[in-house]
Structures are given as structure tokens and as C-alpha cells.
C-alpha positions in Angstrom: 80.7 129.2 101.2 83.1 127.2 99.6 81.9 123.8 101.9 78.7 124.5 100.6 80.2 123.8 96.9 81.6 120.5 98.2 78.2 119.4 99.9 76.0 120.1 96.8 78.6 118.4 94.2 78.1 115.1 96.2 74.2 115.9 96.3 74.7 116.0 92.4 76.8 113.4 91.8 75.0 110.4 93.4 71.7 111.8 92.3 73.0 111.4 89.0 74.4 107.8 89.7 71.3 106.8 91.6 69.2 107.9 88.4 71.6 105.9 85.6 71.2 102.6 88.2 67.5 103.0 87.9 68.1 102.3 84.1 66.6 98.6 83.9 67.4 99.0 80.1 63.7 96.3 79.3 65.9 93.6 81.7 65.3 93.0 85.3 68.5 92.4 87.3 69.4 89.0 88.6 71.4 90.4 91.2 68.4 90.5 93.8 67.9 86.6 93.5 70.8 85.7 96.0 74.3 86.6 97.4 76.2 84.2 95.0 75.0 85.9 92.2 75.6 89.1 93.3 79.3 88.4 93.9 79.8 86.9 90.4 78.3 90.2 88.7 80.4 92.2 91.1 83.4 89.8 90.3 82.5 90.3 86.5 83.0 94.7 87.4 85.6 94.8 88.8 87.8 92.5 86.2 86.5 95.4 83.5 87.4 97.9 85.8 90.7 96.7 86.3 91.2 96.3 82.9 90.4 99.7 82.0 92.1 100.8 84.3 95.4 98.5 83.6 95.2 100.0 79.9 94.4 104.0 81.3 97.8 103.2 82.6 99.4 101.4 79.8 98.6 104.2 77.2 99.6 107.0 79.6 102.9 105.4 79.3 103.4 104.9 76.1 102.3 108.6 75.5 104.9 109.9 78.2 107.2 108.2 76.1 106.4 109.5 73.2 106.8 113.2 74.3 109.9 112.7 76.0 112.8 114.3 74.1 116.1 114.6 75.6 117.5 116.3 72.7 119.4 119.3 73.2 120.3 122.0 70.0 122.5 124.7 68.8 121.7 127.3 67.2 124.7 128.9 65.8 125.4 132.5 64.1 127.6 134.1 62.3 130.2 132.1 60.1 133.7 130.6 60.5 134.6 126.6 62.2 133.7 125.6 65.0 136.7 123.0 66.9 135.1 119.6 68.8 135.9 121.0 72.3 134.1 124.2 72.0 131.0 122.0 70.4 131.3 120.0 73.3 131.2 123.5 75.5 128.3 124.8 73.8 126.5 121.5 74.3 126.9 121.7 77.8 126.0 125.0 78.6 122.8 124.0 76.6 121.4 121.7 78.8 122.8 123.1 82.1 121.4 126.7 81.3 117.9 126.7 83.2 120.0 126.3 86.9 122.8 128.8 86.2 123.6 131.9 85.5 126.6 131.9 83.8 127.9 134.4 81.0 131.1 133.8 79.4 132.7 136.5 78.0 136.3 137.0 76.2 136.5 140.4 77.5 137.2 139.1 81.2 133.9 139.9 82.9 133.0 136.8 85.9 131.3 134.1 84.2 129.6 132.2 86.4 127.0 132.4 89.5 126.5 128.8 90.5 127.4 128.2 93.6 130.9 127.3 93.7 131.2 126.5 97.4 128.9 123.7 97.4 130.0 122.9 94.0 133.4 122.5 95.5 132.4 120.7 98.4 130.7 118.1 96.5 133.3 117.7 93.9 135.7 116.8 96.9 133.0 114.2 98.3 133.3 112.4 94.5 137.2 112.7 95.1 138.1 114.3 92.4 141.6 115.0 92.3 143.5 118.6 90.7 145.1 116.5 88.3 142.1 115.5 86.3 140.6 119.4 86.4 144.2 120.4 85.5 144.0 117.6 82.7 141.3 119.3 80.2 143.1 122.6 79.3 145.4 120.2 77.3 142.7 119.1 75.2 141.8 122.6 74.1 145.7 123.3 72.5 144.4 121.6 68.8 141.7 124.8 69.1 142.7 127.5 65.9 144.0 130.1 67.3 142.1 132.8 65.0 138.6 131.9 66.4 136.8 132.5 69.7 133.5 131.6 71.0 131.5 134.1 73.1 128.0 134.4 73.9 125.5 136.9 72.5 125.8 140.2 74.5 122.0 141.0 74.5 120.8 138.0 77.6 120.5 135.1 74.3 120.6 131.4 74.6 123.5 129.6 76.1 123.6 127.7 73.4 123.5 130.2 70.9 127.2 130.7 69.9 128.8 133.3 68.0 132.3 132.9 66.4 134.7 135.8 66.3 138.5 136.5 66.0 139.8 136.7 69.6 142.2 139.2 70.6 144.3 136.8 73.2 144.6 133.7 72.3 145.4 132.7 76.3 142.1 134.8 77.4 140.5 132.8 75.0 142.1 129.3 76.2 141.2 131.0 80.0 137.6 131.1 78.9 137.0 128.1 77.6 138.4 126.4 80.6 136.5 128.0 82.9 133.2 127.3 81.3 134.5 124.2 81.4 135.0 123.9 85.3 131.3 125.9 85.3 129.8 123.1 84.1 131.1 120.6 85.7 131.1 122.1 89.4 127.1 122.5 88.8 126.7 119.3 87.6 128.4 117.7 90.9 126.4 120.1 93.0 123.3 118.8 91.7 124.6 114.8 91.8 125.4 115.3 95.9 122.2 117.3 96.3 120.6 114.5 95.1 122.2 111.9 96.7 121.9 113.7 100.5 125.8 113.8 100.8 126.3 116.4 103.5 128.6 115.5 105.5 131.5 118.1 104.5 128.7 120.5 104.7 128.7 119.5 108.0 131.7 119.7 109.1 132.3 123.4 107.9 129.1 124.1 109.7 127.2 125.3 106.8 123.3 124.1 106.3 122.4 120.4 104.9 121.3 120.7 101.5 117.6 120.6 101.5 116.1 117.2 100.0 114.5 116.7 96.4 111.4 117.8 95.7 110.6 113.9 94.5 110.8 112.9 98.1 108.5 115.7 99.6 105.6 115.2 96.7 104.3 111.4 98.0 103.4 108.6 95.4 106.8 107.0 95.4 108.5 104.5 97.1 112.5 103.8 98.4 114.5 106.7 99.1 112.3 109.0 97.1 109.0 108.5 99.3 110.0 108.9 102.4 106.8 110.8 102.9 105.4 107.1 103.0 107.4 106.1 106.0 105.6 105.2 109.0 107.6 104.3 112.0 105.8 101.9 114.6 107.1 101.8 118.2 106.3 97.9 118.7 105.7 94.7 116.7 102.3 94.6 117.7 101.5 98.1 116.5 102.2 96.7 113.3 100.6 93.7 113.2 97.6 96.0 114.2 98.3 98.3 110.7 98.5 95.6 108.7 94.9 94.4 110.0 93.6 97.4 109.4 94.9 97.8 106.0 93.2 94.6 105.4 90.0 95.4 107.0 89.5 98.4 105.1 90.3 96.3 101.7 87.6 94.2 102.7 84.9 97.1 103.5 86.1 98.5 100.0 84.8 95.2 98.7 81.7 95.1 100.4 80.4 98.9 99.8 81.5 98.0 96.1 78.6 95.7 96.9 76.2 97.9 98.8 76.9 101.0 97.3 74.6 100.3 94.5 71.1 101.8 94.2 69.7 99.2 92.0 69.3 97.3 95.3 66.9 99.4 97.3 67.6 97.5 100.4 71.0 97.0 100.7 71.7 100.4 100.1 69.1 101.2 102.8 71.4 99.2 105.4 74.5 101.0 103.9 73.2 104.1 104.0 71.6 103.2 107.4 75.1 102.2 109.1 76.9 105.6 107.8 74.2 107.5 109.5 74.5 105.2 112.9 78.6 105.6 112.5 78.9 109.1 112.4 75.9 110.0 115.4 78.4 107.5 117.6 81.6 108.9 116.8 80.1 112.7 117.5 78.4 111.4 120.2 81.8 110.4 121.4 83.6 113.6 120.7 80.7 115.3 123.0 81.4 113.2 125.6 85.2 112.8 125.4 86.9 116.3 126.4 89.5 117.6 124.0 91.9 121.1 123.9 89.7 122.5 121.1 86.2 122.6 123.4 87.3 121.6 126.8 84.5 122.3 128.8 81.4 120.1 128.5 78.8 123.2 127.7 81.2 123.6 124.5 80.8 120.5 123.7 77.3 120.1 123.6 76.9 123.5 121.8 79.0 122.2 118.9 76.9 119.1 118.7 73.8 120.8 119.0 73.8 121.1 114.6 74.5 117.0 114.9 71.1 116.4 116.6 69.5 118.2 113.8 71.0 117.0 111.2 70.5 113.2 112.4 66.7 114.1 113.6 65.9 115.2 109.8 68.4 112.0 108.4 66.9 109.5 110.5 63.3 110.8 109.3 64.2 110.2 105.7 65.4 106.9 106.9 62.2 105.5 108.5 60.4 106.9 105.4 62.5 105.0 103.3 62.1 101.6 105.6 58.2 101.6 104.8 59.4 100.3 101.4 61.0 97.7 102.6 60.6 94.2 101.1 61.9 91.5 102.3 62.7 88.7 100.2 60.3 85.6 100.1 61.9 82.1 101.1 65.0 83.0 102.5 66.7 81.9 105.3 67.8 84.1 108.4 71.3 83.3 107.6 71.3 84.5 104.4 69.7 88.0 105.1 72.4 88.3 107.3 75.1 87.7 105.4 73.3 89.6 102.7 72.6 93.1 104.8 74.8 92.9 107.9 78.1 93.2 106.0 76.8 96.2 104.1 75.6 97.9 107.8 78.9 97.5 109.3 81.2 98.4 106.0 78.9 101.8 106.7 79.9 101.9 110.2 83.2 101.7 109.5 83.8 104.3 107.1 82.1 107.1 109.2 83.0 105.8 112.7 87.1 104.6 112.3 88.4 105.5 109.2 87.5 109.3 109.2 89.5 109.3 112.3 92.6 107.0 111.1 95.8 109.5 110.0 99.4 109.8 110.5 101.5 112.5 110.3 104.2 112.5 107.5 106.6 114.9 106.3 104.4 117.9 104.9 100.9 116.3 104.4 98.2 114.2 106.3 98.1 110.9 105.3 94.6 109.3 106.2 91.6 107.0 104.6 93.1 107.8 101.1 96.7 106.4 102.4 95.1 103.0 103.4 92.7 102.5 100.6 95.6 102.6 98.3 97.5 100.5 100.0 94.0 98.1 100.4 93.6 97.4 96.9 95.4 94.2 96.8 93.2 93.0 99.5 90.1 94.2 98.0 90.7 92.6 94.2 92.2 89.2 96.4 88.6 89.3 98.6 86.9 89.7 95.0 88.7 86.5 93.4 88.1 84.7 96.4 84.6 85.6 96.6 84.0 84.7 92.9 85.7 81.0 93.6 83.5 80.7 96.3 80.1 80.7 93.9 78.9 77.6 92.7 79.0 76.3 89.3 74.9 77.1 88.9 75.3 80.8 89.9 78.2 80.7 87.1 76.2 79.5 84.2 73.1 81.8 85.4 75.3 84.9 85.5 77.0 84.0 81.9 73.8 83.3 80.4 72.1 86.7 81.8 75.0 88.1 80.6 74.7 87.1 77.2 71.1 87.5 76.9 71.5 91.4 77.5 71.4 93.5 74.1 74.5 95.9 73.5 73.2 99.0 75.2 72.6 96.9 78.5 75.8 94.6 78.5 77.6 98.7 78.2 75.9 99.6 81.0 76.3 96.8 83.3 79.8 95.9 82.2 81.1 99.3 81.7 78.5 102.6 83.0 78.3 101.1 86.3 81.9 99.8 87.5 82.9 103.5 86.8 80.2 105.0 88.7 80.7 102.7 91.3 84.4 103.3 91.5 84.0 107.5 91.3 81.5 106.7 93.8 83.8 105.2 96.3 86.2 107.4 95.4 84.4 110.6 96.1 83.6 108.9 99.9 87.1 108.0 100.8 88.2 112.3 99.6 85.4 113.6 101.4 86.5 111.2 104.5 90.5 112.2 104.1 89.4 115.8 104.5 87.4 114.6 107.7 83.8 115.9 106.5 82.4 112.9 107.1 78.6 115.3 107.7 78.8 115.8 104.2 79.1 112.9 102.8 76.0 111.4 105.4 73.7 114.0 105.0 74.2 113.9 100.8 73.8 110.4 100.7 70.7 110.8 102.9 69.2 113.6 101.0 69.9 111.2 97.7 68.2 108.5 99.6 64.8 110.6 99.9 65.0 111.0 96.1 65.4 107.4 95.8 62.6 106.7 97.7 60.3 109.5 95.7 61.5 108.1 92.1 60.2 104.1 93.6 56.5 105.4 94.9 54.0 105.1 92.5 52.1 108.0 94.1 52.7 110.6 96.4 51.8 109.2 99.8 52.6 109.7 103.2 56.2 108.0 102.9 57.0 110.4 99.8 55.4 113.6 100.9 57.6 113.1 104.2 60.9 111.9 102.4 60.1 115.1 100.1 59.7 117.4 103.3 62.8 115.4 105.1 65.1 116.6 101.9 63.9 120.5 101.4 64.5 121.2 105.2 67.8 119.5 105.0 69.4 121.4 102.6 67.2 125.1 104.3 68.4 124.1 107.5 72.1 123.1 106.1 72.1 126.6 103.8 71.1 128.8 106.7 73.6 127.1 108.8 76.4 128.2 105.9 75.1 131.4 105.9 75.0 132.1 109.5 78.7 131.2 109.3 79.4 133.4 107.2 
């Protein structure tokens, strides 16, 4: 049941930004009087997006900052002096104490559990010579000979330090120097484990040290994202990735556009094109053989639930088209350019990008890999789209924009830019985990209640939109718990 949690969340969530778009606030919206306009007040969202987004960023920073505190303490016990180079010993078993295991002792018991043969190894790659080890007993001959320093017998802190009379002064010395060499062995271990130096390793024949956990976790770049990585075996493979990184910018841009229920028929046509995308691309899959369902009856079978699913879609769909309106004096030209981008940006989501990946080191990289890496394009297509406006749909958009009272200048410049950006961010997590089904039959099933909340009255178009919606989510929870 736990899909069934994913499908009713999105159900949820864009009812609830369908209902806060039907918010007119006492102002009608300017954005259905042309395609210039339109782009100006999306221009206008997504600078304030950016901007709260540019200072999320900023004061996550400055916070980080704040709590970072490299400062490392000793607690000491007991009484007596303590010499420089023992300080400087305590020190550094303070802030190496989380990765070893090390428990001096002035008794003779082994002090350390570090790893000294890779410790070794790397200390060799560094060349460090015997002469500089041999070099740091010396400094510990200024050290009074009537004090020792030996850690508390009960499993405390490495830096907690207690001070006692000795009873050698050389097993003392002998100590002191190997804590010493402890510290710094673990130290060089973790520099060349860093730094991917196993080439000794290698030549001994013992395993290569496994690589940082920085460079398996994703989100970086340079040596420490080489989850990012994608190898292409031609130039024009490429050039292909890069125009698809670019096309998908661009449909970001436009279903930043479409996706917006306060214009009933351009989300139609969005909606529309998702719908028409995914019954292609699962047409496709039926007819195309593949090693999960290689026979054609298998195929069919598993798209038997598609054919439902669409049948009930595409009924909400129709209902929904009896409320179209088409607007008055405008060219053919422009209704294409205002509902043919918004059909196709559909298309693509459901039809190419839920099947766009690449394997990386330990995860999938997909839709959500590409968007990222689209942003630039989509803010560029923005600017360029806001240039492209005339100087009349400027001064129209600035003075709706200052006629609007406080509550409605909130809610256009700051209520909807987020709820357009969750919403486009929800579509591209439900594509990465290649439910695409979901995500059309929610938007669907939110599309019905769109339609119900515009009728005046409950006629034939709102009774069967009602209908269209109740056996969508019967047929889609029976299917769940058959399933089960």
C-alpha cells in the first residue's frame, strides 16, 4: 500500500494548489488577455522565486557557519604541571579519538589499534624519512622527570588527562613517543585514503582503499562527484545531451506557464498532452518486446489496467472540454503559440523524460539529474522571453501590479511561484521514480474537481466529471488491493 500513499499525496497536493489559484482575491487576472502578458507576470515569479531562493541559500550559510566549531578541549584531573609536549599529545589524541582506538598506558599494555600497515604504507607514499620520526623523542628530554601522563583506566576521554609520578622515567619517555607515532600514522592514513593513493597498496597486493563517502553521496562536482560523471562514446552523443538538457530547460519554462489552474484552458492542453504522452509511450512498451514480458499475451495483459485508466481519464477530459472558451478576436497564430507549447511540454514529460537515465556509481540518475542541470536554460529562456514583450504589455503588467492590494500582490508575487515550483517539483520526483501513472491519473482526477468547482450547477459535464473521479480512485484502490 505504500504506492497508494504516494498517489493520494499528489491527489492532495494539487487539489490544494488548484483551490488557492482559484483565489481571485476581488481582481480579475490580466494574464488571460494575451501571451506577452503572460510571460511578463511569469518573468515577474520567477525573479521572486529566485530571490527567495538565493537568500534560503544565503542564510543557510551563514547559519552553518555559525555552528561550526573546530575547537577541541581538555579536560584535565588531578593536580601537578603539565610540560608543552604532553599538551600538544593530549591535544591530539583529542581530536583524533572518534577513528582510533588507542589507550596509552605507563604500565606497558599496546596502545594503539589503528591500522599501522596502511598507516605505514601511506606515510612512505608522503616520503617521510626515519630521521624526522626519530627527530621528536628529542623534544620530549625538557619533560620533568617526576610527572607522567596516562589516561583514565575506566574507558574516559582521550583528552581527559591525569598526572601522576611515573615509575620509569624511560617507559614514560617510551609512551609518550609512541602516542606520538599513533597519531601521526592515523593522520597519514586518513590524508592518502583521501587522496586515492594506492599504488604501494598495490604492489604488496593488498586491497585499494575504498573511496570517500563525499564522492559516493552525489551533489558535488571535481574529484568528489564522480557520481556525476557521464562518459559519451562520440561527439555527437554529446551534442545530443546537451540538446536535451536544453530542451528540458525550456519545457520547464513552459509548464511553469501551463501548469497554472488559473488558466482553465491551458492547463486543459497541459493536462491533455500528459495524458496523450503516457497512452503512447505504454502503447509502445506493449508493442515493443522486452526481457521482463517477452511474449506478446504478457504484454497486453500488463497494459490491460492502462486502457482503463486512460478510458476513465480521457472521460474526464472531454467533460472538461465542454467548458472550453475560446478567446474572442484572436488570431490562429496566437492560439497556437499560446496552447501548442503547453501540449507538447506535456508530451514531453510523460513520453521522453520518464524514460531518460543513466547509470552512475550507486544511484539512478534520471529527469531530476537534467532538470538540475536545466536551470540555467530555463531562467535564460525566462529573461529572454521577458525582453521579448513590448513596452505596452510592460506598463500594463506594472500597473496591474500596483493596483493589487497587499493580500493579492502576496499571493501573486509570493503564494503562487512556490506552489508553482513544489508543483513542478513534485512531477519531475514522481517521473525520476518512473510512476509516471500517478502523476497522470492525479492530475486528471484534480482536473474533474476543477471542472466541478467552475460549473455553476450540476449538469451533465459535472455529474460525469464527478462520476469520471469516484471510479478512478474505486477502480485504482481495488487495483492496490488486489495487489496486495
Amino acid at each position: 500500500m505504500a504506492r497508494s500513499y504516494g498517489f493520494f499525496a499528489q491527489c492532495v497536493l494539487f487539489a490544494f494548489i488548484m483551490y488557492i489559484s482559484q483565489l481571485r482575491l476581488a481582481h480579475d487576472d490580466i494574464r488571460t488577455s494575451g501571451v506577452h502578458v503572460r510571460t511578463l507576470v511569469a518573468a515577474v515569479q520567477v525573479a521572486m522565486l529566485a530571490l527567495m531562493l538565493s537568500m534560503q541559500a544565503v542564510l543557510t550559510f551563514i547559519v552553518g557557519v555559525v555552528k561550526r566549531d573546530n575547537m577541541s578541549f581538555a579536560l584535565l584531573g588531578g593536580s601537578g604541571r603539565r610540560s608543552a609536549s604532553s599538551r600538544r599529545g593530549a591535544r591530539g589524541c583529542d581530536s583524533t579519538s572518534r577513528g582510533c582506538d588507542s589507550t596509552s598506558s605507563a604500565r606497558g599494555r599496546e596502545n594503539t589499534k589503528c591500522g599501522s600497515t596502511s598507516s605505514t604504507r601511506c606515510a612512505s607514499l608522503r616520503g617521510r624519512d626515519d630521521s624526522q620520526e626519530d627527530s621528536r623523542p628529542e623534544v620530549l628530554d625538557d619533560i620533568d622527570p617526576g610527572w607522567g601522563s596516562e589516561h583514565d583506566q575506566e574507558g574516559s576521554n582521550c583528552g581527559e588527562v591525569r598526572l601522576r609520578p611515573p615509575a620509569d622515567r624511560k617507559q614514560f619517555l617510551d609512551d609518550v613517543k609512541r602516542h606520538h607515532e599513533t597519531v601521526d600514522l592515523e593522520l597519514q592514513r586518513k590524508l592518502c585514503d583521501r587522496d586515492g593513493q594506492t599504488a604501494l597498496g598495490l604492489e604488496h597486493g593488498s586491497p585499494a582503499p575504498s573511496p570517500p563517502p563525499s564522492m559516493l553521496s552525489g551533489g558535488h562536482s571535481g574529484i568528489e562527484g564522480l557520481e556525476n560523471a557521464i562518459i559519451f562514446e562520440s561527439n555527437m552523443k554529446l551534442d545530443l545531451y546537451c540538446l536535451y538538457v536544453h530542451s528540458v530547460g525550456a519545457v520547464m519554462y513552459q509548464t511553469f506557464l501551463s501548469f497554472d489552474y488559473t488558466l482553465f484552458n491551458t492547463q486543459w492542453m497541459f493536462s491533455m498532452g500528459l495524458l496523450l504522452g503516457w497512452v503512447g509511450i505504454s502503447l509502445y512498451k506493449t508493442l515493443a518486446a522486452s526481457e521482463t514480458t517477452p511474449n506478446l499475451w504478457g504484454r497486453l495483459r500488463g497494459s490491460l489496467w492502462v486502457g482503463v485508466y486512460s478510458s476513465i481519464a480521457l472521460a474526464i477530459q472531454i467533460c472538461a472540454l465542454m467548458r472550453w472558451s475560446w478567446p474572442d478576436d484572436v488570431s490562429a497564430g496566437t492560439l497556437v503559440n499560446l496552447y501548442a507549447p503547453a501540449f507538447f511540454a506535456g508530451c514531453f514529460w510523460t513520453s521522453v523524460s520518464s524514460e531518460m537515465s543513466f547509470s552512475g556509481v550507486r544511484t539512478s540518475r534520471g529527469i531530476l539529474f537534467d532538470s538540475r542541470r536545466a536551470l540555467p536554460t530555463f531562467l535564460l529562456v525566462t529573461a529572454v522571453g521577458a525582453l521579448y514583450s513590448s513596452p505596452e504589455s510592460r506598463l500594463t503588467v506594472s500597473t496591474y501590479i500596483e493596483g493589487l492590494s497587499r493580500l493579492a500582490t502576496m499571493h501573486l508575487l509570493l503564494l503562487e511561484p512556490v506552489l508553482k515550483f513544489v508543483s513542478i517539483y513534485v512531477l519531475v520526483m514522481v517521473l525520476e521514480r518512473r510512476k509516471s501513472s500517478d502523476l497522470v491519473l492525479s492530475i486528471c482526477f484534480v482536473q474533474g474537481l476543477f471542472l466541478i468547482s467552475l460549473s455553476p450547477a450540476f449538469d451533465v459535464a459535472a455529474i460525469t466529471a464527478l462520476t469520471g473521479c469516484v471510479l478512478l480512485i474505486a477502480v485504482y484502490t481495488t487495483r492496490l488491493a488486489g495487489a496486495v
